[in-house]
C-alpha positions as CSV (number, residue, x, y, z in Angstrom):
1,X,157.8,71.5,146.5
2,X,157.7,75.0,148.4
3,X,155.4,77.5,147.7
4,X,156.9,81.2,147.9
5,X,154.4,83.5,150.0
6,X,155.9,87.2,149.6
7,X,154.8,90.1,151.6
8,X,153.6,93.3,150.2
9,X,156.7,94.9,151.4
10,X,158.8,92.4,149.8
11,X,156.8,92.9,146.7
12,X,157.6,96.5,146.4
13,X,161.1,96.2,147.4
14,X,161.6,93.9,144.8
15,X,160.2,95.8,142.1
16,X,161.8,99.6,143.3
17,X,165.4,98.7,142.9
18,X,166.7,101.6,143.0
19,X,164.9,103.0,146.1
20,X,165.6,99.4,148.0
21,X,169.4,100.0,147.3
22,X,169.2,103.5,149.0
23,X,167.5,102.0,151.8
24,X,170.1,99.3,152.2
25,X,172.6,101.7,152.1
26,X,170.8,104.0,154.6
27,X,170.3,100.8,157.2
28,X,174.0,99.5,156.8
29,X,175.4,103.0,157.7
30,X,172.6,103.1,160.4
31,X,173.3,99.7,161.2
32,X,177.2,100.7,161.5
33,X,177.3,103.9,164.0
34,X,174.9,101.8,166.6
35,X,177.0,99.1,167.0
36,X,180.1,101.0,166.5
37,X,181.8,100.1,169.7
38,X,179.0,98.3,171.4
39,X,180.6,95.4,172.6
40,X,182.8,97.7,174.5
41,X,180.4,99.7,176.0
42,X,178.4,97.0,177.3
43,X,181.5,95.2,178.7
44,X,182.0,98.1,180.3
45,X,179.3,99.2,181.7
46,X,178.7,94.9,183.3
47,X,182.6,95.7,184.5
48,X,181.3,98.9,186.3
49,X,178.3,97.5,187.8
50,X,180.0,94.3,189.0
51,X,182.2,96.0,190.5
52,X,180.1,98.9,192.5
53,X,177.0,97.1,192.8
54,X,173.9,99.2,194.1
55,X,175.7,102.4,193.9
56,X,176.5,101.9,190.1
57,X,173.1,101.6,190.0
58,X,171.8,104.2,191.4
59,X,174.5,106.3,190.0
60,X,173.0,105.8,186.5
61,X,174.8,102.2,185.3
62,X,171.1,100.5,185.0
63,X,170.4,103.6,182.6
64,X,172.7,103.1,180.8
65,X,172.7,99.0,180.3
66,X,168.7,99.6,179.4
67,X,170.2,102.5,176.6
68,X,172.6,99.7,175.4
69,X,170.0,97.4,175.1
70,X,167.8,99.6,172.9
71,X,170.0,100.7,171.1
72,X,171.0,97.0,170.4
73,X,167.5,96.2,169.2
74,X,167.6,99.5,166.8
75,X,171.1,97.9,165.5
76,X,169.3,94.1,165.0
77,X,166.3,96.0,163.5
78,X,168.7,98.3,160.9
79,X,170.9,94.6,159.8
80,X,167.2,92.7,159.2
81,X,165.6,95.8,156.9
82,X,169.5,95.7,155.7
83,X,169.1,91.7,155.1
84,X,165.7,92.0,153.6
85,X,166.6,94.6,151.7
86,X,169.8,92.4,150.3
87,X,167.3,89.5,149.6
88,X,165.2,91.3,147.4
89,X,167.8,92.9,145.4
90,X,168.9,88.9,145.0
91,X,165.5,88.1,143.9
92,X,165.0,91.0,141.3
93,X,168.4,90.1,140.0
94,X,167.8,86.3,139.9
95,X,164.4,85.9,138.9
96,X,163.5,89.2,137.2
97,X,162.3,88.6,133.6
98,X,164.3,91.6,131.3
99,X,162.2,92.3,128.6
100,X,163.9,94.0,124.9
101,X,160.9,96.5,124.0
């Protein structure tokens, strides 16, 4: 038998609906324009360095693999508040008790 331990956040998500559906929507568009075409940035920019080396580096290739890389983490960060969000629509909708008053 499991025990369910819930966060504050997750608390309030789950009982504000409406403003944890506008905040999914928010981090799913967010989510969407940073990894818009990340794959093929970053392949590119590993191309480019491979092939010039030091001078891609110097000639601002490292910049720009460490900007791809944050900008990853912001992209994992916007799909897990997009996830959590998800989950505690899922829960208010499963487990919510409707009351007729």
């Amino acid at each position: 038998m499991s025990v369910r331990h819930h966060t504050k956040l997750f608390t309030w998500l789950v009982q504000h609906s409406a403003i944890t559906y506008l905040l999914m929507v928010a981090l799913f568009l967010i989510f969407g324009l940073l990894s818009l075409d990340l794959v093929k940035y970053v392949s590119a920019n590993a191309n480019y360095l491979a092939d010039y080396g030091l001078d891609a580096l110097w000639d601002g290739g490292l910049v720009q693999l460490i900007e791809l890389i944050v900008t990853s983490f912001f992209a994992v960060f916007a799909y897990l508040g997009f996830k959590l969000c998800e989950h505690a629509l899922v829960e208010r909708a499963a487990h919510h008790k409707h009351t007729d008053e």
